[in-house]
N, C-alpha and C positions, 0 to 999 in steps of 0.2 A: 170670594174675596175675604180675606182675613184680617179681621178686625184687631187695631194696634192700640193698647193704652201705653200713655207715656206719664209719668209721675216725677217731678224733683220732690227731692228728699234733703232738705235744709236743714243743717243740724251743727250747732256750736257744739265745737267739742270738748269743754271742760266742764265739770258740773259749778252750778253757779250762773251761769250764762244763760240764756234764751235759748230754748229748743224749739223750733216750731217743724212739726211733726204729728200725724194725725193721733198717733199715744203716745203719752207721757214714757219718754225716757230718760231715766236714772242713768249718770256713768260716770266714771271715775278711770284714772289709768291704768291703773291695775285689772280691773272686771271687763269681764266679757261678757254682753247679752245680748240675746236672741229670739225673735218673735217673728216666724213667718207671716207673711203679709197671705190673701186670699183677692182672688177675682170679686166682682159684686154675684158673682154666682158660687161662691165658694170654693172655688179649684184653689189649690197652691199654689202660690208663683216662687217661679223656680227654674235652673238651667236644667236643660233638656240632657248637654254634657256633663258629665262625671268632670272633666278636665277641659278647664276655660283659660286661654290664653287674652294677657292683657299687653298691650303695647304702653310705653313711656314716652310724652312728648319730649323733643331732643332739649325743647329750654329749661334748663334745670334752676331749682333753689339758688339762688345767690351764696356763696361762699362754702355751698357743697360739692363737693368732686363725681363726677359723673358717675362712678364706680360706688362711689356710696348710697348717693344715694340710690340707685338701683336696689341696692343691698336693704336698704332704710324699707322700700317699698315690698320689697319678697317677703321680710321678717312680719311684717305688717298683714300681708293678708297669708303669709304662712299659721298662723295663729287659729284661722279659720280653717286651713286645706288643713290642719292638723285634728279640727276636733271634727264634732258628728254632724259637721252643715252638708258631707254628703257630695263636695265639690273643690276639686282639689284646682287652684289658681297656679298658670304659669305664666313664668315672663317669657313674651315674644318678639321683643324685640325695641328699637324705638322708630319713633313715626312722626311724621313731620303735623298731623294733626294736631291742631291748639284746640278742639271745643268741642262739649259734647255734640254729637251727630250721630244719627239713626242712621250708622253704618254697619251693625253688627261686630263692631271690633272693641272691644271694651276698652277704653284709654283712660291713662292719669295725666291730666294737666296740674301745669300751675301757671297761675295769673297774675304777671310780675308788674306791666307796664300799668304806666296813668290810666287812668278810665278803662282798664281792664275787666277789671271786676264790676259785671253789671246789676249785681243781689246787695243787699243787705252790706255794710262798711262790719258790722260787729262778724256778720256769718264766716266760719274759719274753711268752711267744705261743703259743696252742694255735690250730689249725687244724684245722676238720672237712671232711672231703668225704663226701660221701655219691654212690653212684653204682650203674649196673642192673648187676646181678652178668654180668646174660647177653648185656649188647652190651657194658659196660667205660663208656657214655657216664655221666659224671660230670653228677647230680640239681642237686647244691647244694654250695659250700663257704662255709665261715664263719671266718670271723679274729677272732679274741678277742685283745687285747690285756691283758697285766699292768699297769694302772697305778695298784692299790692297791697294790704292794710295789716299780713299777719307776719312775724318771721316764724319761718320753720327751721328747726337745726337737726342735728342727731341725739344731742342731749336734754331737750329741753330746758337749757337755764334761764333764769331768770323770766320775763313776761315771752319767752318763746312758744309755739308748740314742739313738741318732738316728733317729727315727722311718723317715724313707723307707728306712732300712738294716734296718731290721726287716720291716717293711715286702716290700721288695724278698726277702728270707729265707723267708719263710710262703708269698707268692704264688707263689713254686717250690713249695709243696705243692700249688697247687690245680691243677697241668696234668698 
């Protein structure tokens, strides 16, 4: 039988804000960084695939256009399939799934409605991975977005986030 660790990964994404996460990270919108995470036995956790496909839940950001924001999310973790994390992210499509679930299908939500969001009012994005304790290969991870407490837009103005910078922030949780 194969042993499943599952981890959320809670992380405000503007520097300033509360990070809670097992190390201290630093980030800003502009930078990118990266620290692979290890089993309690020291393997790598990491996808087994070269090329990981993510699904989009069909309820999208309020006053974003479906077509954008798709676009918002690929630039987002294209940032990643572009440098050396060794795993290139594709869109597959959208899915009627709202929440993370230990289904093996990586998805991006967002959580619009009242009493949606069940974490933290300040948290902007929680990330799940789940992954086999005893080879490190990473099951499933899932992207929850805050957008009953956060607005997301394409540009980030004023107290917004900018979605693909969020975006691009979480998806370093899931390599």
């Amino acid at each position: 039988m194969r042993s499943v660790a599952k981890s959320a990964v809670h992380c405000a994404v503007s520097c300033g804000r509360r990070i809670t996460i097992a190390s201290v990270l630093l980030c800003s919108q502009t930078a990118l960084g990266w620290v692979g995470l290890t089993t309690d036995s020291g393997l790598p956790i990491r996808w087994a695939a070269r090329c990981v496909g993510y699904n989009l839940n069909e309820l999208f950001v309020d006053d974003i256009q479906p077509t954008e924001f798709q676009q918002a999310i690929a630039l987002g973790f294209s940032a990643w399939s572009a440098g050396d994390a060794g795993v290139e992210f594709v869109y597959a499509g959208l899915t009627s799934v709202d929440t993370a679930t230990a289904d093996t299908r990586p998805i991006i939500a967002v959580r619009t409605g009242e009493d949606s969001w069940v974490y933290g009012d300040s948290e902007v994005a929680l990330t799940y991975v789940e992954y086999d304790v005893d080879s490190g290969s990473i099951l499933d991870a899932d992207i929850e977005l805050n957008g009953e407490h956060h607005v997301f837009t394409l540009d980030g103005q004023g107290s917004s986030y900018r979605l693909d910078d969020v975006v691009r922030h979480e998806a370093g949780h899931v390599l």
